[in-house]
N, C-alpha and C positions, 0 to 999 in steps of 0.2 A: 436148558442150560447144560455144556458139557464138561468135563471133569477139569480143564484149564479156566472158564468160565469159576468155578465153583473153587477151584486155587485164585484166582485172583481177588475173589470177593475176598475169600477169607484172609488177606493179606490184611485190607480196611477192619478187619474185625480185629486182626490179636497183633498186628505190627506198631510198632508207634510210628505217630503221627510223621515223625523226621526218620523213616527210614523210605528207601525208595519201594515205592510200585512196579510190579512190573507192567501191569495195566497202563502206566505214564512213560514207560522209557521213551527217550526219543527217537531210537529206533535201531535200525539198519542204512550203511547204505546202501542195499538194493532189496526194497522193501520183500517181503514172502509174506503167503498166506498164512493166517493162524494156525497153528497145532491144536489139535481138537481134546491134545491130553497134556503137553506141557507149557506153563508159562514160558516166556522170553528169554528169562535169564537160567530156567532149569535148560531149555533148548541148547542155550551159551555152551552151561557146561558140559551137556551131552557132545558138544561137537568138538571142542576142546580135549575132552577125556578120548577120543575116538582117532584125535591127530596121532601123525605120527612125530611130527615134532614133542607131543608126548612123551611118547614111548622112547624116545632116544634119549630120554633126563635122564633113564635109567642107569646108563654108560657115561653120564658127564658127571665131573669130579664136583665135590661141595668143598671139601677141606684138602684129602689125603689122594694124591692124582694118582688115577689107574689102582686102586686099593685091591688086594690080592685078598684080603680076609671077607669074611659076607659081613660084619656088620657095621661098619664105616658108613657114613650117611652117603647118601649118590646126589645130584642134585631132583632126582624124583622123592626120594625120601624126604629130602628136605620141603621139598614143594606139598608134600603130603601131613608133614606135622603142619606146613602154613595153615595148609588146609582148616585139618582139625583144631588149631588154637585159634583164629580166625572165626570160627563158625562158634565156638563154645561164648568167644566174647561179644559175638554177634545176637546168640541166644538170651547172655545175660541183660542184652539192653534192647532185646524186640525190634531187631535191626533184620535187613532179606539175606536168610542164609544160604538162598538161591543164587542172588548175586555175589553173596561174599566168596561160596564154592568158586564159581565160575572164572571170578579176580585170581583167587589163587592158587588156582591150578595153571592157570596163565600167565602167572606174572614172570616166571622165568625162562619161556620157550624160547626166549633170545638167548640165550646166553650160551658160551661159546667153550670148547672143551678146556679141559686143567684151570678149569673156575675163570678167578676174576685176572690171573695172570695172561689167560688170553684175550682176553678183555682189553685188558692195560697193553699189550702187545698192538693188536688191532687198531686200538685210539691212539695208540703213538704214529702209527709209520701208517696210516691210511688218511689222504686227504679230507676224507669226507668224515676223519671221527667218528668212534664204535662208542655207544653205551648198549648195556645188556638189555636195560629196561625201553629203550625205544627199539632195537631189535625184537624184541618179544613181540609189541605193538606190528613190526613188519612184517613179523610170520603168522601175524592170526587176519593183517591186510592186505595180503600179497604172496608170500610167501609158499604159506602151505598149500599142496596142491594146486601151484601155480595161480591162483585166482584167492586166495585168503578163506578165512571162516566165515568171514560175511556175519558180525557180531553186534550186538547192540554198542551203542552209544556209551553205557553207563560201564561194559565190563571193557570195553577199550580204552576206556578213562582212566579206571580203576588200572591196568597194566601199567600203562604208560607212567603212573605218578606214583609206579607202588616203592619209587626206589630218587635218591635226588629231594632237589629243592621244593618241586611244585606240591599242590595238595591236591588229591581228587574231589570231585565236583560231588560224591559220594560220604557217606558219614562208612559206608560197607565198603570202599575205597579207603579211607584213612586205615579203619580197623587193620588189611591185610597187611600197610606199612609198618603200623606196629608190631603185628604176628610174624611179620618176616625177620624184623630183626630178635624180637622176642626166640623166637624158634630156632635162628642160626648162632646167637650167642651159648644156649642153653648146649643146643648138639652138640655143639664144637668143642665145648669143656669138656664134655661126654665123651667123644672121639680121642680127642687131645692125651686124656685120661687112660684111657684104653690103649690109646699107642705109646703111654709109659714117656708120654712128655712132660707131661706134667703128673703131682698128683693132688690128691683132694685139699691133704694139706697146706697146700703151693696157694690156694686160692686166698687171696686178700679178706682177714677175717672182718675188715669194715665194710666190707660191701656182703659178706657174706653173714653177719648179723644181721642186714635189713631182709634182705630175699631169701635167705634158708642154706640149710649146710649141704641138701641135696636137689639131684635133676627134680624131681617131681616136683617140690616144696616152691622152688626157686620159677617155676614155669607158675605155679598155683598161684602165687603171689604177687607175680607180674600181672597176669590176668584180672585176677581181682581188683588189684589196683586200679586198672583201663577200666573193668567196667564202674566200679565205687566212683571214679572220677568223671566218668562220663554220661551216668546215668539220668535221662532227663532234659542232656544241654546236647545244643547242634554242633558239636565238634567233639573229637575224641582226645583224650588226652590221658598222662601220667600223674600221679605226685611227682614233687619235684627229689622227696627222698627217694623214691623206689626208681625215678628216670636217670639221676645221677649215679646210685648204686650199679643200674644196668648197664650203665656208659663204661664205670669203672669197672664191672668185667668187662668189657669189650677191650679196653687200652690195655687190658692186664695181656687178651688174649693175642693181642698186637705183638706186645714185648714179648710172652714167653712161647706164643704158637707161631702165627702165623708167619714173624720174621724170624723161623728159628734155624737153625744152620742146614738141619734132615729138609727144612720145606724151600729155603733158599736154595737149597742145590737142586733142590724138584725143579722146581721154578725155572731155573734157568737153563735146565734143558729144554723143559716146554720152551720156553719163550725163544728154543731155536728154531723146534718144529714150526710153532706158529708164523714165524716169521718168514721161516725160508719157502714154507708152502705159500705163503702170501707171495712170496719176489716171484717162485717160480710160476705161478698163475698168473700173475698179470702180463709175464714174458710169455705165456703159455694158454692164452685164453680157450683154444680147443681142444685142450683137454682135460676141460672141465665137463660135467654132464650134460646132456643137449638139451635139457631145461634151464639149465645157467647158462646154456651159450645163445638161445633164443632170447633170453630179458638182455643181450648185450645189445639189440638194436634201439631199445629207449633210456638204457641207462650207463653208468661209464663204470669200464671194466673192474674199477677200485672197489667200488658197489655191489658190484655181483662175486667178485672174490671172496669181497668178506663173509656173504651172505651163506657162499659155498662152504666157508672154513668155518662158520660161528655154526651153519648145521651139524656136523662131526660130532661124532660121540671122540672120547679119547684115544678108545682103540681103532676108532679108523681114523681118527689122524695119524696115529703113529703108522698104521696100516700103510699108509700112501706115502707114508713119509720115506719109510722105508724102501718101497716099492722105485721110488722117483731118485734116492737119495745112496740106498747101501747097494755096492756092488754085489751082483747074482754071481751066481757060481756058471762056468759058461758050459759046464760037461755034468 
């Protein structure tokens, strides 16, 4: 028996019953031989962590676009606390913290520079409709290095549904959806705070009785609640005090962050870049990279645009935008 063999038993010994296996995934589509040292879903993440769509969250905006101070969240920090709060509440209920990693380290390599404004940019003026969370899905099936990760079943599930209506097929899929927002509420008050928009004060004392007056307390509290509530039963879930409390920081951060005058005016710069590198690409299909210009034989050039622009970190959107857009000096 070798050291994947001897991870997989031990999944049947100390996991519960309703977590997944990775000994059961349903697979790959294009099956590979077994690793003789990692389970399926340790594999996932290996491969995931190793992309470069990875490594370029590092330069995409979470809250504060293009952020000049070091410690504003990126959207890889952000995918890193997932990470961590995800796996913690995964541990509390003997859930696979192999698949949980795997989900959310992946659930945002779609997403596209200056957050979800070019998100919203993309989904407007693009026939075919941009969301972030099936982009992610496109670049771990297609995308990265032109041919995808070639993923199992359960950690492509788990992307695809970490974000929206649907529910993953996963109990280690649901968890990441609540980690995700768990995680982005908490940072952003953090951030928010830090960039002197808000301050602690500002925060709604009735939501801030239930979940704590601080980051630590307030992330401690959410978790425990997911797992106290979920402990046992085949679905994940909230109280309905601690879910409503979280809600109402979120609309608080609506009113006083995210629509705030400093981040509307961001905003609507980006949303020129985004836009105009969109018109000029589709009038301008070769001069995009000869990897984007080769997927225009099976698919339509609105498709492969977006794909080229939701890759971009934000400084090389601005990079090109510049490059295509501001007059050079001729001497």
């Amino acid at each position: 028996m070798n050291l994947r063999e001897n991870l997989e038993a031990r999944e049947y010994k100390l996991l519960s019953p309703y977590a997944a296996k990775a000994k059961e995934s349903k697979g790959r589509k294009f099956p590979l031989d077994k690793d003789p040292l990692r389970t399926e879903f340790q594999r996932d993440r290996d491969r995931i962590l190793h992309a470069k769509s990875f490594r370029r969250l590092m330069h995409k905006t979470q809250v504060f676009i293009a952020p000049s101070k070091d410690h504003y969240r990126t959207r890889l920090t952000h995918t890193l606390e997932v990470a961590q709060i995800a796996r913690t509440i995964a541990r509390g209920l003997m859930l696979n913290e192999d698949l949980i990693e795997a989900i959310a380290l992946g659930h945002d390599l779609g997403h596209t520079p200056f957050g979800h404004i070019g998100e919203t940019v993309l989904n407007e003026i693009t026939p075919c409709g941009f969301k972030h969370y099936e982009q992610s899905l496109r670049v771990v099936e297609r995308l990265e290095d032109g041919e995808g990760l070639n993923l199992t079943y359960e950690v492509r599930d788990g992307i695809v549904n970490h974000s929206g209506s649907n529910q993953a097929s996963t109990l280690e899929g649901r968890i990441v959806k609540f980690a995700d927002r768990i995680a982005y509420i908490n940072h952003d008050i953090d951030d928010a705070i830090r960039a002197g928009m808000i301050a602690r004060t500002d925060l709604p004392e009735e939501f801030i009785a239930v979940l704590g007056d601080t980051h630590k307390w307030r992330i401690n509290n959410m978790v425990m609640d997911v797992i106290g509530n979920s402990y046992g039963r085949q679905d994940i879930q909230m109280s309905g005090e601690i879910y409503q409390a979280m809600m109402g920081l979120r609309n608080f951060m609506f009113e006083r962050v995210y629509r705030a005058p400093l981040l509307v005016e961001l905003e609507f710069r980006a949303r020129h870049v985004v836009s105009d590198l969109y018109e000029y690409f589709v009038r301008n299909k070769e001069k995009m990279p000869i990897e984007y210009i080769g997927m225009l034989e099976t698919e339509p050039v609105e498709r492969i645009v977006c794909d080229y622009i939701a890759g971009m970190t934000d400084r090389y959107a601005l990079q090109i935008y510049q490059e295509i857009f501001i007059p050079q000096s001729m001497c």
